[in-house]
PAZAPA-4460 file (N, C-alpha, C; in steps of 0.05 Angstrom, whole numbers, plus 32768, in hexadecimal, padded with zeros to 4 digits):
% residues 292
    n_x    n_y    n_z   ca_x   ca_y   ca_z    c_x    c_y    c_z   seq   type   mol
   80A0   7C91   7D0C   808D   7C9A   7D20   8077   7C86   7D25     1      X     A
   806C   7C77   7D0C   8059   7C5C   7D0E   8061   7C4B   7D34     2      X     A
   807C   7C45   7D1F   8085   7C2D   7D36   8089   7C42   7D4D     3      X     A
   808B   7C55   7D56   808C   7C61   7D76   8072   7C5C   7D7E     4      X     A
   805A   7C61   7D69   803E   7C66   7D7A   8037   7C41   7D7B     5      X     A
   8044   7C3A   7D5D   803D   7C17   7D70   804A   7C14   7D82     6      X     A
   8065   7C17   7D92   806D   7C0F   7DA3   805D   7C18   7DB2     7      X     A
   8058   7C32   7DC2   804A   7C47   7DCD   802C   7C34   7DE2     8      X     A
   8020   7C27   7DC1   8007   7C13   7DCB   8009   7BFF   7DCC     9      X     A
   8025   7BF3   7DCC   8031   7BD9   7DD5   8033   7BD5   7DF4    10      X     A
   8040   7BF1   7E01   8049   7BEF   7E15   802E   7BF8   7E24    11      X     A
   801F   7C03   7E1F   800A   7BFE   7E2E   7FF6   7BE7   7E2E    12      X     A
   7FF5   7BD9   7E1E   7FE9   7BB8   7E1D   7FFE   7BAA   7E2D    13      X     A
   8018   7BAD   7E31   8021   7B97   7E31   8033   7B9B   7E55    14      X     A
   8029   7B88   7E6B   803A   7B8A   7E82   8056   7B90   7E79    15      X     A
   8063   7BA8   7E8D   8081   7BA2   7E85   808A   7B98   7E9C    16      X     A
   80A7   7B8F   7E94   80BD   7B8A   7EAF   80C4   7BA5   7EB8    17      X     A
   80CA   7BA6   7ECF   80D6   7BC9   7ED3   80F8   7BCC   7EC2    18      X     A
   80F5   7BDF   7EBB   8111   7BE6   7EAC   811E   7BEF   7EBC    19      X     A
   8138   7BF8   7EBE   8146   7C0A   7ED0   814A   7C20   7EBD    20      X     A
   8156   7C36   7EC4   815C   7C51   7EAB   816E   7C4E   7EA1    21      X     A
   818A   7C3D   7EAF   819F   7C36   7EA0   8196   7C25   7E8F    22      X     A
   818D   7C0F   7E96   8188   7BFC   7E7E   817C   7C0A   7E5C    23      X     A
   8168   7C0F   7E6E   8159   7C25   7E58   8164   7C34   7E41    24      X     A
   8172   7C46   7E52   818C   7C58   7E3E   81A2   7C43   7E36    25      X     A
   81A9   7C36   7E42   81BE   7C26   7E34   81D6   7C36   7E19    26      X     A
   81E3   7C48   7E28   81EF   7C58   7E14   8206   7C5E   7E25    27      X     A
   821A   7C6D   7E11   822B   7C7F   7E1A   8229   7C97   7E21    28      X     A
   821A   7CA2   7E0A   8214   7CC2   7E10   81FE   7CC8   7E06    29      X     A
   81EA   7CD8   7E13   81C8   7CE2   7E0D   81C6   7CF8   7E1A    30      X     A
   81B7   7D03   7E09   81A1   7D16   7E11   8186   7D0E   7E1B    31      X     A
   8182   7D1A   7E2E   8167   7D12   7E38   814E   7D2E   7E37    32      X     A
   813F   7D34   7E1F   8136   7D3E   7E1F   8114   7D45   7E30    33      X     A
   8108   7D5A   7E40   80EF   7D58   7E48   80E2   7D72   7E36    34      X     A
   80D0   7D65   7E2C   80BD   7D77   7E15   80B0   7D8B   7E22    35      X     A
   80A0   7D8D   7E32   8095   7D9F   7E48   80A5   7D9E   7E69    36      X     A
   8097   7DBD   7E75   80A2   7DB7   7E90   8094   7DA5   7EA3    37      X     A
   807E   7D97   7E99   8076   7D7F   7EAD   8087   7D69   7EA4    38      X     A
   8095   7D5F   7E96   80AB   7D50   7E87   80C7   7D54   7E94    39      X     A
   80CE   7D6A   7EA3   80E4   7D73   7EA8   80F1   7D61   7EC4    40      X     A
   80D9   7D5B   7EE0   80DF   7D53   7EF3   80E8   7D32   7EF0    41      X     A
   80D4   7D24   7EE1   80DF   7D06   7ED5   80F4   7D0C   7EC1    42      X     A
   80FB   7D18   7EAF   811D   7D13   7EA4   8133   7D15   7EB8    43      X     A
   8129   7D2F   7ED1   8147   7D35   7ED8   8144   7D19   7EF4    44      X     A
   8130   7D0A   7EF0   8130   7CF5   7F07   8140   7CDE   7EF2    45      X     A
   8141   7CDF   7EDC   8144   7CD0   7EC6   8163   7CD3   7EC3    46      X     A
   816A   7CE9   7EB6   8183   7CF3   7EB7   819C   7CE0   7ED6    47      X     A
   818B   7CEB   7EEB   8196   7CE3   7F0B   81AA   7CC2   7F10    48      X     A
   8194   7CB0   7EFC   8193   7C95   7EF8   81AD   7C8D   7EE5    49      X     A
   81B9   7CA1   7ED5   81D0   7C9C   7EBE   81E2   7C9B   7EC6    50      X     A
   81F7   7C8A   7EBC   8210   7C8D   7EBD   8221   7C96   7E9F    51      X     A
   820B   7C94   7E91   8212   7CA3   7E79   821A   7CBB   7E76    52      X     A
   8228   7CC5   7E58   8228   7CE4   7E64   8216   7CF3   7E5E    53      X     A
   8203   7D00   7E69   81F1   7D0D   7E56   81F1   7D31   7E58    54      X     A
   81E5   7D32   7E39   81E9   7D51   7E31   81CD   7D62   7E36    55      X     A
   81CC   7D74   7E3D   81B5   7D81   7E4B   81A9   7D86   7E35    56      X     A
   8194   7D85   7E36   817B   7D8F   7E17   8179   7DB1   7E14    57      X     A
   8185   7DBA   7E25   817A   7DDF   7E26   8189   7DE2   7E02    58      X     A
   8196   7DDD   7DF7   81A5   7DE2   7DDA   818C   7DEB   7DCC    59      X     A
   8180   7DCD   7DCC   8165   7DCF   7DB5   814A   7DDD   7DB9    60      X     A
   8148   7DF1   7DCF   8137   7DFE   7DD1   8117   7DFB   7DDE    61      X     A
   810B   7DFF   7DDC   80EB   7DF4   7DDB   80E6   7DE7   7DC9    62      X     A
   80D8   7DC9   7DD8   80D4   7DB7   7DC4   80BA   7DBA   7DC1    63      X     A
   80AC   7DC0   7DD1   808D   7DBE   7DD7   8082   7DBA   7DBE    64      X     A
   806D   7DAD   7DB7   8060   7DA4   7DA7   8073   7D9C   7D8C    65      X     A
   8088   7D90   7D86   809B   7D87   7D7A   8096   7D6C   7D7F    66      X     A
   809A   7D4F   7D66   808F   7D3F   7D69   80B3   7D2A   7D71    67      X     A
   80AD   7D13   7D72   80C9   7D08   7D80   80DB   7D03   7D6E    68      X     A
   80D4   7D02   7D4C   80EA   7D00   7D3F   80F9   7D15   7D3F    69      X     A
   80EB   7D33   7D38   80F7   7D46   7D2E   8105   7D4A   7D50    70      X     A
   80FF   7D4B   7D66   8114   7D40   7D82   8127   7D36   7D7C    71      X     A
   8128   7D1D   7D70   813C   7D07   7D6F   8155   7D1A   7D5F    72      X     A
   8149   7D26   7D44   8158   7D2E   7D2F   8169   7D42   7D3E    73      X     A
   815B   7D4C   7D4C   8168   7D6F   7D4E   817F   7D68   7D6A    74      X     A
   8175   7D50   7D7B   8185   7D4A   7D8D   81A2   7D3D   7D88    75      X     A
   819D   7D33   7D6B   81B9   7D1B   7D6A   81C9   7D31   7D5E    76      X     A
   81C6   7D42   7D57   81D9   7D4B   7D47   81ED   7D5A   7D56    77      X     A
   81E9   7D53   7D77   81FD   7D60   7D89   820F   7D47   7D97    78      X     A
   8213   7D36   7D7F   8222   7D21   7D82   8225   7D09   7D9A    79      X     A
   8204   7D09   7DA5   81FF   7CED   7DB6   81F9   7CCD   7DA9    80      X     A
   81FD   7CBD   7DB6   81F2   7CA4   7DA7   81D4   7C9B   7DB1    81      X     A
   81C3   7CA8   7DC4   81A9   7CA0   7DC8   81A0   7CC5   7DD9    82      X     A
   8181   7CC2   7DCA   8175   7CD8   7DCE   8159   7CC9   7DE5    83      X     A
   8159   7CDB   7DF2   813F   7CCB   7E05   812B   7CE0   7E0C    84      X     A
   8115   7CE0   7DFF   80FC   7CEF   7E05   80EC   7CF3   7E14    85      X     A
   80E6   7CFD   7E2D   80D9   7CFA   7E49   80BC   7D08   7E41    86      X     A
   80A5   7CFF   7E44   8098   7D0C   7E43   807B   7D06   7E59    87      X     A
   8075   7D15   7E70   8066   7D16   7E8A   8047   7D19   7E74    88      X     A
   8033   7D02   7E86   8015   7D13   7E7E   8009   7D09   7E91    89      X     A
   7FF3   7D21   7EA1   7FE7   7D1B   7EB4   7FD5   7D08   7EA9    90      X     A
   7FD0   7CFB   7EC7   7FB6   7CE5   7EC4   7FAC   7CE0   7EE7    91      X     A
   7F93   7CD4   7EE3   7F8B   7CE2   7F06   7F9A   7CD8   7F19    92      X     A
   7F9F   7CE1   7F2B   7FAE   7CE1   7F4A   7FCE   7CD7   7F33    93      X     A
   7FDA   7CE1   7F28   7FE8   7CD9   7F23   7FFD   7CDF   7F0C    94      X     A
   8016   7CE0   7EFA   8015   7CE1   7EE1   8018   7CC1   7ED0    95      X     A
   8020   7CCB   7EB4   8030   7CAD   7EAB   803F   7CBD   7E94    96      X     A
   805E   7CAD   7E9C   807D   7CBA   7E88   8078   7CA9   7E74    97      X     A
   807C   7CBC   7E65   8085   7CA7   7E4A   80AB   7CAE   7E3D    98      X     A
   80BA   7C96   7E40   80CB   7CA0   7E38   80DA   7C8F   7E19    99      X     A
   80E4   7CA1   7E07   80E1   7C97   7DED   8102   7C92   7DEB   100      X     A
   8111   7C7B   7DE5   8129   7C81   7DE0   812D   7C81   7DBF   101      X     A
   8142   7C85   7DB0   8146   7C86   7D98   8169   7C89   7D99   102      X     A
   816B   7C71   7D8A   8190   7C63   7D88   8193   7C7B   7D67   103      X     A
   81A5   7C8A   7D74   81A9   7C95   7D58   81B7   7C84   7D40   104      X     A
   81CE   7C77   7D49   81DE   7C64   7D37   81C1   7C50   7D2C   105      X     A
   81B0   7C48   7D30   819D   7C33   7D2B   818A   7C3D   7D20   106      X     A
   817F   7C54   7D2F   8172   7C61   7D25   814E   7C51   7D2D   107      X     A
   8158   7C4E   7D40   813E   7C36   7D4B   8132   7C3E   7D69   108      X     A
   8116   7C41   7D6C   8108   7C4C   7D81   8101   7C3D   7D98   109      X     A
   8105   7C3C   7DAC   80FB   7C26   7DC3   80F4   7C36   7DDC   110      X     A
   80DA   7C34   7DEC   80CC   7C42   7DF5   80C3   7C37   7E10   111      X     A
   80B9   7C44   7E21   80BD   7C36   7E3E   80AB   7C4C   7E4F   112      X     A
   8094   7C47   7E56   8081   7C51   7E6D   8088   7C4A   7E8C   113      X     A
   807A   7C67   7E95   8079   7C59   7EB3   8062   7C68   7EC5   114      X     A
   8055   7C61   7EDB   8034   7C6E   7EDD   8049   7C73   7EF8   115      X     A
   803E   7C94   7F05   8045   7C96   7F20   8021   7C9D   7F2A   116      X     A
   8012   7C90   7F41   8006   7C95   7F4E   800E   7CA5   7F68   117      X     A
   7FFD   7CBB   7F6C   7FFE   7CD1   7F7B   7FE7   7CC5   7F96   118      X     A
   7FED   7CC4   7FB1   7FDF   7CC7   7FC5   7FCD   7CE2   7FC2   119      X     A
   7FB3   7CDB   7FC0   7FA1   7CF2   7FC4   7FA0   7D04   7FD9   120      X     A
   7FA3   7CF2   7FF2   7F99   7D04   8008   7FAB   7D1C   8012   121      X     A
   7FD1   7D12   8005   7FDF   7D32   800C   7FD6   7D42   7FFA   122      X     A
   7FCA   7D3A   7FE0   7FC3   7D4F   7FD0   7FAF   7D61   7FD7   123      X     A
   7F9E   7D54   7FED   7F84   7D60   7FE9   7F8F   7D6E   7FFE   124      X     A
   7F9C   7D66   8015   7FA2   7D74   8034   7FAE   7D94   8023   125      X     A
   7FBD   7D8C   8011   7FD2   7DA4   8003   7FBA   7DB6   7FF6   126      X     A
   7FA5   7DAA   7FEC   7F9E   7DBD   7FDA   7F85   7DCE   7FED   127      X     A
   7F84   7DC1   8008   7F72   7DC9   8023   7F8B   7DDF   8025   128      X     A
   7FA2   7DE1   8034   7FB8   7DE6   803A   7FB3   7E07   802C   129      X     A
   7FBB   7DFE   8009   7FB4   7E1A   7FF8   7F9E   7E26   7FFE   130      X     A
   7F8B   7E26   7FFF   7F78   7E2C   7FFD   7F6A   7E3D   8014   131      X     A
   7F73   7E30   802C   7F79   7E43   8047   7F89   7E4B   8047   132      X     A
   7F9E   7E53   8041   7FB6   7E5F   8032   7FB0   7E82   801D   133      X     A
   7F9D   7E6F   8006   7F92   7E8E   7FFC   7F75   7E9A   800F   134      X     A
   7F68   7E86   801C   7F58   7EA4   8023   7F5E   7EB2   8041   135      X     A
   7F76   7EA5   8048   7F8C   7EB8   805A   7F96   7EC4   8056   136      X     A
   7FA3   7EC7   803B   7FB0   7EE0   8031   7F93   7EF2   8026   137      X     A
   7F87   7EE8   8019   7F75   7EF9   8011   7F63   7F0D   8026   138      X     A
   7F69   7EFE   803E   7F59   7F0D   8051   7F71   7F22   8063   139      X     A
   7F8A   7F1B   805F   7FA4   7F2D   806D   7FA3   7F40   8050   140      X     A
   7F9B   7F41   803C   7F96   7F58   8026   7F83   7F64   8022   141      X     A
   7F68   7F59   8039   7F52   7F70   8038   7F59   7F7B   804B   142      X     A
   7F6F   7F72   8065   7F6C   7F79   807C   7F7F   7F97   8077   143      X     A
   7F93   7F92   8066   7FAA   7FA4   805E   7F9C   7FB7   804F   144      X     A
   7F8B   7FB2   803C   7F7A   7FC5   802E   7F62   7FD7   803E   145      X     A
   7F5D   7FCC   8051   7F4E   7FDB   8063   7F5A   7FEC   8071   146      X     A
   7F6D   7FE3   807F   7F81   7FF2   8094   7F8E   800A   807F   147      X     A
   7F91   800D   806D   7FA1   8021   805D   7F8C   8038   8056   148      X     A
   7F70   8028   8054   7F5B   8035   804D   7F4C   804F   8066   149      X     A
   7F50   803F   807F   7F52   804E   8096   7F66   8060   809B   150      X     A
   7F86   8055   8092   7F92   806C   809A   7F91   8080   8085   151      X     A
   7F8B   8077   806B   7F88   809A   805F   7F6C   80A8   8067   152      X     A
   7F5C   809B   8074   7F48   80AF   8080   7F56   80B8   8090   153      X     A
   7F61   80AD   80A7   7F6C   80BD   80C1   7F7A   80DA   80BB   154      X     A
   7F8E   80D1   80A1   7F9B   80E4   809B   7F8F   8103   8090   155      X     A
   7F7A   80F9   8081   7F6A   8105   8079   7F56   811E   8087   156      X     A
   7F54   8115   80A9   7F45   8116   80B2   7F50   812C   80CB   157      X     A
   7F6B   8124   80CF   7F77   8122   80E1   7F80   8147   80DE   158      X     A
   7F83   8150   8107   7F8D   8171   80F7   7FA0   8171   80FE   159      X     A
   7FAE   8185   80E8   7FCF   818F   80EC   7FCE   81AE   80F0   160      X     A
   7FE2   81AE   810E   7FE3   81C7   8111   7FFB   81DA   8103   161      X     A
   7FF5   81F0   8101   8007   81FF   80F2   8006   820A   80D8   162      X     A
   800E   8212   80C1   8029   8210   80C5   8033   823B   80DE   163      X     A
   8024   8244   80DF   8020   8258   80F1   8009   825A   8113   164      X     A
   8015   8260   8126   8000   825D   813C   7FE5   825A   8135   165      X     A
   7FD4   8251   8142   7FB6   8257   814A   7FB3   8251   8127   166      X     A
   7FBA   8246   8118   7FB3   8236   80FB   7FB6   8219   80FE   167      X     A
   7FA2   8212   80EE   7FA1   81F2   80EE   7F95   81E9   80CA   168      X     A
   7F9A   81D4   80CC   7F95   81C7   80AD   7F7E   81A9   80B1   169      X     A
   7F72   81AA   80A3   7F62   8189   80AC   7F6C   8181   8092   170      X     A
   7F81   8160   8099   7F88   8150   8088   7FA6   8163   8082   171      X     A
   7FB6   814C   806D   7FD1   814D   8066   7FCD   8166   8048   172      X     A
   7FB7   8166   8041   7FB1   817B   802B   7F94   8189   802C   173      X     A
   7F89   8181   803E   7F74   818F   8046   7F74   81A0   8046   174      X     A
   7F58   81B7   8055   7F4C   81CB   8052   7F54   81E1   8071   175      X     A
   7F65   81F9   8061   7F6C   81FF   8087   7F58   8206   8093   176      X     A
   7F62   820B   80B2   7F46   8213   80C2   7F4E   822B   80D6   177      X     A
   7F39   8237   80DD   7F3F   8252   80EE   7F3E   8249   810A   178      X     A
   7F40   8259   8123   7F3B   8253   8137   7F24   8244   813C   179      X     A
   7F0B   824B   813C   7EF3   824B   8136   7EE8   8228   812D   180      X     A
   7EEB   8226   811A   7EF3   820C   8109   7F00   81F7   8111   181      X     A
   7F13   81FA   8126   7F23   81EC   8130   7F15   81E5   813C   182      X     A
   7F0E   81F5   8156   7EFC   81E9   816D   7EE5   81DA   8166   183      X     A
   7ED6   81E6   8149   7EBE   81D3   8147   7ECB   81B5   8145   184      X     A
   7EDE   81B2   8131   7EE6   819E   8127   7EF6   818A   8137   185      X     A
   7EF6   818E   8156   7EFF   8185   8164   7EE7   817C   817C   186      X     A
   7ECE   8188   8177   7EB4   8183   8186   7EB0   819B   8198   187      X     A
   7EC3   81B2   819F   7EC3   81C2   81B6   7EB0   81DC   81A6   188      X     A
   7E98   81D5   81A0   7E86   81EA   819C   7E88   8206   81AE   189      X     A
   7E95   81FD   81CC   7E8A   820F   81DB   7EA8   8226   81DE   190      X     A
   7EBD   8216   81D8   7ED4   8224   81D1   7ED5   823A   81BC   191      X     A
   7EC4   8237   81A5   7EBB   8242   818B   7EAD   825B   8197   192      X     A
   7E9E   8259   81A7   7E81   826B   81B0   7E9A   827B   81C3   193      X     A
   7EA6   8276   81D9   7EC1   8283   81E1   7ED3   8296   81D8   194      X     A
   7ED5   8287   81BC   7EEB   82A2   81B4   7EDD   82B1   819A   195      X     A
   7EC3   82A6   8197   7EAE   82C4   818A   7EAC   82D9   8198   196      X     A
   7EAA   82CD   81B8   7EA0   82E8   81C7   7EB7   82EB   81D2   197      X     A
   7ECB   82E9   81CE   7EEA   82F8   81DA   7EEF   830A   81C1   198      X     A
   7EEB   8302   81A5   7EF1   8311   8188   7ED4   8325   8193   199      X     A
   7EBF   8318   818F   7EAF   8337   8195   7EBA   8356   81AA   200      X     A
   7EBA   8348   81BB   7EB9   8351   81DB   7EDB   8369   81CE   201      X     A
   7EED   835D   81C9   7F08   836F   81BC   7F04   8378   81A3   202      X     A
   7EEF   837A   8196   7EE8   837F   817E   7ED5   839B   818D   203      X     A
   7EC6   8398   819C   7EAB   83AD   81AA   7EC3   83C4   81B9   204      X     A
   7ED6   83BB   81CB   7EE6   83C7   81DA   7EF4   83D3   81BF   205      X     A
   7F04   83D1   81B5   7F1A   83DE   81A0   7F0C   83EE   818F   206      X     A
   7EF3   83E7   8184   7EDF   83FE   8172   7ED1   8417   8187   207      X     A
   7EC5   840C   81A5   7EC0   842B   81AC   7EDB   843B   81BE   208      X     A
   7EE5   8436   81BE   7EFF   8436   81C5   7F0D   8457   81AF   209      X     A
   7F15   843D   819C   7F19   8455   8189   7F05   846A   817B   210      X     A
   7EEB   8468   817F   7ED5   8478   8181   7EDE   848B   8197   211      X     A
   7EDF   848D   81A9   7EE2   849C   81C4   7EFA   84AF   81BF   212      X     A
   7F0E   84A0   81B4   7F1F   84B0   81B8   7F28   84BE   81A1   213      X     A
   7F22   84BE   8188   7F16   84CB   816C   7F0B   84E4   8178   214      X     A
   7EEB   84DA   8189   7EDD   84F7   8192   7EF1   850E   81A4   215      X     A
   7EFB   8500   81AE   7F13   8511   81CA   7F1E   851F   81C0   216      X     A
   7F2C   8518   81A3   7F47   8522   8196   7F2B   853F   818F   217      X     A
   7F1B   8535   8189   7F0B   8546   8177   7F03   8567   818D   218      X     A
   7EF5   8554   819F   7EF3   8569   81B2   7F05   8579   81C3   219      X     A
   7F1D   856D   81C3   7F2F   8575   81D3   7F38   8591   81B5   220      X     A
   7F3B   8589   819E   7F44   85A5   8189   7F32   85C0   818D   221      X     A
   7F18   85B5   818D   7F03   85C5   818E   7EFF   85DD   81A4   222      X     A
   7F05   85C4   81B9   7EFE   85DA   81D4   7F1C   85E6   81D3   223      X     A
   7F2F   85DC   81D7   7F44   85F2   81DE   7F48   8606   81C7   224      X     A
   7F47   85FE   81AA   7F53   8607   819B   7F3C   8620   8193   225      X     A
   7F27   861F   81A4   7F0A   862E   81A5   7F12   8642   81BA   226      X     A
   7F23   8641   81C8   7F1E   8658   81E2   7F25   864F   8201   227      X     A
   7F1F   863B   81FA   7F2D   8623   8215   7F4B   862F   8218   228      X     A
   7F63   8632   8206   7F7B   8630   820E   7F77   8654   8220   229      X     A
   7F63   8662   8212   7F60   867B   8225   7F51   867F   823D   230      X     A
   7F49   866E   8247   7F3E   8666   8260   7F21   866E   8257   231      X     A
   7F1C   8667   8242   7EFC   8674   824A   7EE6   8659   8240   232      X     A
   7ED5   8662   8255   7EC5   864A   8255   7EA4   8643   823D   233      X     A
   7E96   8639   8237   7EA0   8617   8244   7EBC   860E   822E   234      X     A
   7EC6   8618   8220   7ED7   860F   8208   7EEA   8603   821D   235      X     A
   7EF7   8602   822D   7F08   85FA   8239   7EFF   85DA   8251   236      X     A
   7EE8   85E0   8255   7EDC   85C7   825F   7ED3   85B3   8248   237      X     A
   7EDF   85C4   823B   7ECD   85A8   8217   7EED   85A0   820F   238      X     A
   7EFE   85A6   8214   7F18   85A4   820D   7F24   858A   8224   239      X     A
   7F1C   8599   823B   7F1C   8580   8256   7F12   856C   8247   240      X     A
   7EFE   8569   8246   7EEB   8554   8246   7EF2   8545   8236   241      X     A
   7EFE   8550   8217   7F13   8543   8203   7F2B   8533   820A   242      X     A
   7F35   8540   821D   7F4D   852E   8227   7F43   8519   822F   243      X     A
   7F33   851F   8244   7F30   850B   8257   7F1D   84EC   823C   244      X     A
   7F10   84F0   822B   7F07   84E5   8218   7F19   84D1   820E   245      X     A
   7F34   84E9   820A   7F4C   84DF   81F5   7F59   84C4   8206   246      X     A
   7F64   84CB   821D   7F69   84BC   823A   7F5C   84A3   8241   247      X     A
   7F40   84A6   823E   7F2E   8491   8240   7F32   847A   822B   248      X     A
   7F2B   8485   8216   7F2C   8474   81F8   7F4A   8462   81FC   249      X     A
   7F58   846F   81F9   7F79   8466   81F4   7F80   844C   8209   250      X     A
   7F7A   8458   8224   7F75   8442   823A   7F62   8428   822B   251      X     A
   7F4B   8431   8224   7F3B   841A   8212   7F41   840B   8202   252      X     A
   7F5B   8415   81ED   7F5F   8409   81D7   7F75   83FD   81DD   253      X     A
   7F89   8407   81F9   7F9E   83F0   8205   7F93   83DD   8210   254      X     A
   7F7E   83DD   821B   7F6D   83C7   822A   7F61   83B8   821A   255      X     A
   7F57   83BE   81FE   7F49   83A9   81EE   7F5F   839D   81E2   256      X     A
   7F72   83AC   81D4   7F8F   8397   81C4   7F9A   8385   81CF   257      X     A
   7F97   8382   81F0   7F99   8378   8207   7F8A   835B   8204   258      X     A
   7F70   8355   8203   7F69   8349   81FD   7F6A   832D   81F3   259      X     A
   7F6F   831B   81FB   7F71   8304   81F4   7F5A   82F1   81E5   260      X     A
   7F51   82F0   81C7   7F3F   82E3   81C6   7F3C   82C8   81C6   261      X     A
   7F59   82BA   81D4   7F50   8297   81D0   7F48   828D   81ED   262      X     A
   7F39   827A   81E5   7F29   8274   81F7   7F3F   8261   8203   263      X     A
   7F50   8253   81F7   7F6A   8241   820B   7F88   8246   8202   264      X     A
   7F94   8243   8217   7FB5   8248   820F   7FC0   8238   81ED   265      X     A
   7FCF   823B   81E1   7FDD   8231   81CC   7FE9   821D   81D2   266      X     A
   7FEF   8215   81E2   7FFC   81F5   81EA   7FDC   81E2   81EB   267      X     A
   7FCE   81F2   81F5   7FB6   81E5   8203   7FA3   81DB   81EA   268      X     A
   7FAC   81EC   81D5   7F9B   81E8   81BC   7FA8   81D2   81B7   269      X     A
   7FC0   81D0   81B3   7FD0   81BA   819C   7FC9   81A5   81B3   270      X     A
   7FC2   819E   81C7   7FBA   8188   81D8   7F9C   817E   81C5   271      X     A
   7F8D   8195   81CA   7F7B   8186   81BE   7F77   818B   81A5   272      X     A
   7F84   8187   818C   7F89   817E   817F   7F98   8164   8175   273      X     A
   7FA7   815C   818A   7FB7   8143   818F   7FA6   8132   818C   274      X     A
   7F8F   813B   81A3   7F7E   812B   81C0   7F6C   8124   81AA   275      X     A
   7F5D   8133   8194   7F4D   812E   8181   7F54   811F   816C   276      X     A
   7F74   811B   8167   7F84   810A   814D   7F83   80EA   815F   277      X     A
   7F8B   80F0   8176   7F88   80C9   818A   7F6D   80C8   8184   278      X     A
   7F5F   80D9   8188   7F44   80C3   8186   7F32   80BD   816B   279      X     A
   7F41   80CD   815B   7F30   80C5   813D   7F41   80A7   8130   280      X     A
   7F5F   80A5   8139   7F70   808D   8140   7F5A   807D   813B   281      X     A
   7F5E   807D   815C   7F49   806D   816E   7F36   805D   8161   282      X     A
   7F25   8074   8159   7F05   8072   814A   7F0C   805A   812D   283      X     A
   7F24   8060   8122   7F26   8056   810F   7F3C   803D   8100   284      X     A
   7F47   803D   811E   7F58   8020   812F   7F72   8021   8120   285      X     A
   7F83   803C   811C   7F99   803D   810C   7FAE   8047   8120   286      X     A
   7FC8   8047   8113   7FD5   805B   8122   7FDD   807B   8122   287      X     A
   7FD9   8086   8131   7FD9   80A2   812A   7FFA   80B2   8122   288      X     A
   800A   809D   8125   8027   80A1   8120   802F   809A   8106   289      X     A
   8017   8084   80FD   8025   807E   80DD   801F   8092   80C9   290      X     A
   8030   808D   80B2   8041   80A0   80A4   8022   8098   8091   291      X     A
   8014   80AF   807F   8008   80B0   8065   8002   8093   8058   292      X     A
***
């Protein structure tokens, strides 16, 4: 190992001639081992250059931090006559190979550098390149993170009619809502105020209604069942007057069940409920068709 690290600081003191890789290897058969994966792209450029045969290093595993004898040892024993050690280390704009050969029959080390200088400016264009690169994606991932963030409000927000008439739900698990509720929640305050006084108004009609005609039944027993059915008076005008009560009311209570308390048709609702899902969209720049 002495004589590798003298060679090692030989070959950096000392100009070389350029080698070729054949020359270099000068063998029949090798392995060309790279200790790390920055090591890997100069062997298999290395390898390219042979007409030797050579045996791929994957056998012996990870060499990483393994020093070049115990390499040499573990490599020959897969029956080559030269082992060759690639090993990449950065240095600026640039790397420098160091490659180690070792004659197994000889048992003798001979070692051979080479410096690649790197042009800066594609580096820098590339590392410009990256760099507007990540804060383009980073900004198509706040953009995606926002937009998802809007549509689960929309969804949220948004009303579903049903699952029975004149019912509605705000949001996909939301809170249901009554007639009433709807309209607020849609802005139509005045729709709301509409079908209070259509529920009052058939609520006032259907209670004196059946008041009226409660008393009729009442008076109508009284007076006839008093003397009325014998013509004698007033019991028989109190018996009239019962009917006509009973008659009244009944008419009342068909006329209030009658009654319509919505203030707009059922198609006309689910419009504006539509009309209120486009514009909270809208409001919140999504689509109202996408899915949760």
């Amino acid at each position: 190992m002495n004589a590798l690290i003298f060679g090692l600081l030989f070959q950096v003191a000392t100009p070389q001639t350029p080698v070729t890789d054949q020359d270099f290897c000068a063998c029949t058969s090798a392995m060309v081992v790279a200790v790390d994966a920055a090591s890997r792209p100069p062997a298999e450029a290395f390898v390219a250059n042979l007409t030797a045969q050579v045996l791929p290093d994957a056998p012996l595993g990870d060499v990483t931090g393994l020093g070049d004898d115990v390499i040499a040892e573990r490599a020959a024993k897969f029956g080559v006559d030269t082992v060759v050690i690639i090993r990449a280390l950065p240095i600026k704009n640039g790397s420098k190979t160091f490659l180690s050969r070792y004659d197994v029959a000889k048992k003798t080390w001979s070692t051979l550098q080479r410096e690649v200088v790197i042009d800066p400016a594609p580096a820098f264009m590339q590392a410009q390149s990256d760099a507007h690169t990540a804060v383009d994606a980073g900004r198509v991932a706040d953009q995606e993170e926002s937009m998802s963030l809007r549509r689960g409000d929309f969804h949220n927000r948004r009303l579903i009619f049903g699952p029975t008439p004149w019912t509605w739900k705000k949001g996909v698990v939301g809170e249901d809502l009554d007639e009433p509720q709807f309209y607020n929640a849609i802005g139509r305050g005045d729709l709301a105020e509409a079908q209070a006084a259509n529920v009052s108004k058939k609520t006032t009609v259907l209670l004196s209604s059946g008041v009226l005609t409660a008393v009729g039944v009442g008076l109508g027993f009284v007076g006839f069942l008093g003397g009325g059915l014998d013509g004698e008076m007033p019991q028989m005008a109190l018996g009239i007057g019962g009917l006509a009560g009973v008659a009244i009311g009944t008419g009342g209570l068909v006329w209030g069940a009658g009654i319509d308390t919505h203030p707009v048709g059922l198609d006309e609702a689910r419009e504006l409920g539509d009309a209120h899902n486009r514009r909270l969209a809208a409001e919140l720049g999504v689509d109202p068709d996408a899915q949760p």
